[in-house]
C-alpha positions, 0 to 999 in steps of 0.5 A, spaced: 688 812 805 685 806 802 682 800 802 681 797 809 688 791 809 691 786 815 695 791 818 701 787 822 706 791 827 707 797 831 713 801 830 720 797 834 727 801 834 723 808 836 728 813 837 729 820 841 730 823 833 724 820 830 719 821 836 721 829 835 719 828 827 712 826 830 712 831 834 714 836 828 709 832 823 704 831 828 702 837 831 705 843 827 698 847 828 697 853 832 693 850 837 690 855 840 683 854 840 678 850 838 675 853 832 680 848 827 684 854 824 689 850 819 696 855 820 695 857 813 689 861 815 683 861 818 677 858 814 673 862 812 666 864 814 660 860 812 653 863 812 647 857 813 643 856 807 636 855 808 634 851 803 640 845 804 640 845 811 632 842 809 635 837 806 639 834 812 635 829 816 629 831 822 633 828 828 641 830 824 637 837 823 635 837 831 641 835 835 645 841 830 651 838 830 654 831 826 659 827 829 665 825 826 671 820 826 677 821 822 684 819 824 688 825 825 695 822 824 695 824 817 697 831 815 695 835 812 689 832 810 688 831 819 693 831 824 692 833 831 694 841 833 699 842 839 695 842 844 694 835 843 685 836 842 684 840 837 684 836 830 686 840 824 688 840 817 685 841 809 679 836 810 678 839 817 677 845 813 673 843 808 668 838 811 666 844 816 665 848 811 660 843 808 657 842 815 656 850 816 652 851 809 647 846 811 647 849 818 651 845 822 657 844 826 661 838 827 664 834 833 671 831 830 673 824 834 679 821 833 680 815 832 684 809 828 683 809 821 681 801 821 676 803 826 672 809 822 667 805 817 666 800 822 663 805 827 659 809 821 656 802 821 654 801 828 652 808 828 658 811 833 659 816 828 654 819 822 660 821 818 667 819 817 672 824 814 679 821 813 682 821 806 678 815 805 679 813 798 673 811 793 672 803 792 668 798 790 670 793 796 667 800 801 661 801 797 659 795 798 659 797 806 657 804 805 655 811 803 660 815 799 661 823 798 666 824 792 670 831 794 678 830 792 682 826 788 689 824 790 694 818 787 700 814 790 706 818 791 713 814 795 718 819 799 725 816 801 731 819 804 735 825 801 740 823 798 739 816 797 732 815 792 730 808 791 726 806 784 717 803 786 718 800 780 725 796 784 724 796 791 725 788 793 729 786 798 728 794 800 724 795 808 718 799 806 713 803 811 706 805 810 700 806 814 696 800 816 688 799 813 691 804 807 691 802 799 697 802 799 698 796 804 695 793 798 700 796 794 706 794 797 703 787 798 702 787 791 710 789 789 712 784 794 708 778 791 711 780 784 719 780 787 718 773 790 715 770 783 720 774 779 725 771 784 727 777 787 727 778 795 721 779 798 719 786 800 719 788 808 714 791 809 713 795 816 705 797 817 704 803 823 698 805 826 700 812 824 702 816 817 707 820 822 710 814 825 711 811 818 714 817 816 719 818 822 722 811 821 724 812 814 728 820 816 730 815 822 733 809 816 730 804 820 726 803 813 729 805 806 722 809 804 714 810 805 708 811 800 703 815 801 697 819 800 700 825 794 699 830 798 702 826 805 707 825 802 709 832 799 707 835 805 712 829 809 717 832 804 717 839 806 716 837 814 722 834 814 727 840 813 730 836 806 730 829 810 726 826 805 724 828 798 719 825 792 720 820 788 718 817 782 712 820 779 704 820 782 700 815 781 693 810 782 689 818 782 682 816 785 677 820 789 677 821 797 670 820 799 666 822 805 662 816 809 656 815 811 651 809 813 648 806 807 641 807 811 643 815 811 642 816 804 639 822 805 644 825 809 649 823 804 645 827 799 645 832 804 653 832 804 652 833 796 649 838 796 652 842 801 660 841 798 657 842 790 655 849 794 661 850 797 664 849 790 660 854 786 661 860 791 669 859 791 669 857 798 672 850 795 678 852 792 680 858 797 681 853 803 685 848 798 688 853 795 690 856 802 693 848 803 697 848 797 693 842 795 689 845 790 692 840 785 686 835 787 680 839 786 674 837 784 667 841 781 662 834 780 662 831 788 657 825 787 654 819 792 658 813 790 660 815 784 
């Protein structure tokens, strides 16, 4: 998800088909315990290193636990499991796995996108998870920990593609607070000064509502994160399919207050970790997003 954008109104017209693809889409984890267990696999076990768990700081270090805000309507990367609770996907996967090397555990607490970074600011959480793309305009409000790359990737209806390059006068979904409202706004301005049609462009709290109302029809496509919208594609039972080609690749990067330095580096270390022992890999592989791996995680690259 990208840069933190205006977001304008909630999904209207919602129907009884497009709240079923929520569900689908937002809950097909099994649920059954707290552990963060993805349907793929289990994640695997993570064995503390003493010399990275010295690295995170004293008062991080006591309390043995990191809190987290992530928005969990974004699948695969973080979506809720069907018990409604338990927050699950790749990124969920991967962050515990850093958090265990360097010997902790983590209390994921959903939360809407726009609101993460403000309170990793305000010390609501001290790590914010949630396939937040690397900017300048972030880095200019905190700490980021390099750990995957993913471009921009449109869906639309099976059958009845449509070309990003091409999109006025269309109806366009997207989550708010993302890079991609930013995008499409782009396009739109670029219609209107060529003198073609403006593009509707629909903002939705969620990715899942944004998702269901394209396989509804009330809009003609969505954009997304890469691997949303491929994994939006296989959710869908062949309601939606890919078009037009990746781009804008970027990394995701993990957020932390710009006074916890320290723990930014901490995070660091323990996914470089992570990589070089093959966990890295494994879990994304076990997500099939293999495709956005990284060896060279960096604070603000």
């Amino acid at each position: 998800m990208g840069m933190r954008s205006t977001r304008r109104r909630a999904l209207t017209g919602f129907t009884a088909a497009s709240a079923a693809v929520v569900l689908a889409l937002a809950g097909c984890g099994n649920g059954d315990d707290n552990n963060n267990d993805n349907d793929n696999g289990d994640t695997p076990t993570i064995e503390a290193d003493p010399d990275l768990a010295e690295l995170v700081p004293d008062d991080i270090a006591a309390d043995g636990q990191l809190s987290v805000g992530v928005d969990a309507t974004y699948p695969p990367n973080e979506y809720l499991a069907e018990d409604g609770q338990t927050v699950e996907g790749f990124d969920v996967d991967l962050f515990d796995a850093v958090a265990a090397k360097l010997g902790l555990t983590v209390e994921w607490s959903p939360a809407p996108f726009g609101a993460i970074i403000p309170g990793v600011e305000s010390g609501e959480y001290e790590v914010g998870v949630s396939s937040f793309t690397i900017n300048e305009e972030r880095l200019t409000e905190v700490d980021m920990v390099s750990y995957f790359n993913a471009g921009t990737q449109w869906a639309a209806p099976a059958g009845e593609p449509v070309d990003p390059d091409n999109a006025c006068g269309l109806r366009i979904a997207v989550q708010r607070d993302t890079v991609q409202v930013d995008d499409i706004t782009e396009r739109s301005e670029q219609c209107e000064a060529d003198g073609e049609s403006a593009i509707t462009i629909e903002q939705f709290q969620g990715q899942d509502l944004a998702t269901a109302s394209v396989v509804s029809g009330q809009n003609d496509a969505m954009l997304a994160d890469s691997p949303v919208s491929a994994y939006a594609v296989a959710q869908t039972d062949g309601a939606l399919e890919l078009v037009g080609e990746i781009y804008d690749a970027a990394p995701y990067g993990y957020v932390v207050n710009q006074d916890q330095s320290q723990l930014a580096e901490a995070l660091q270390a323990g996914l470089q970790a992570i990589i070089d022992d093959g966990t890295y890999l494994d879990i994304l592989t076990e997500w099939g997003v293999e495709g956005g791996a990284i060896d060279d995680p960096a604070v603000n690259p």
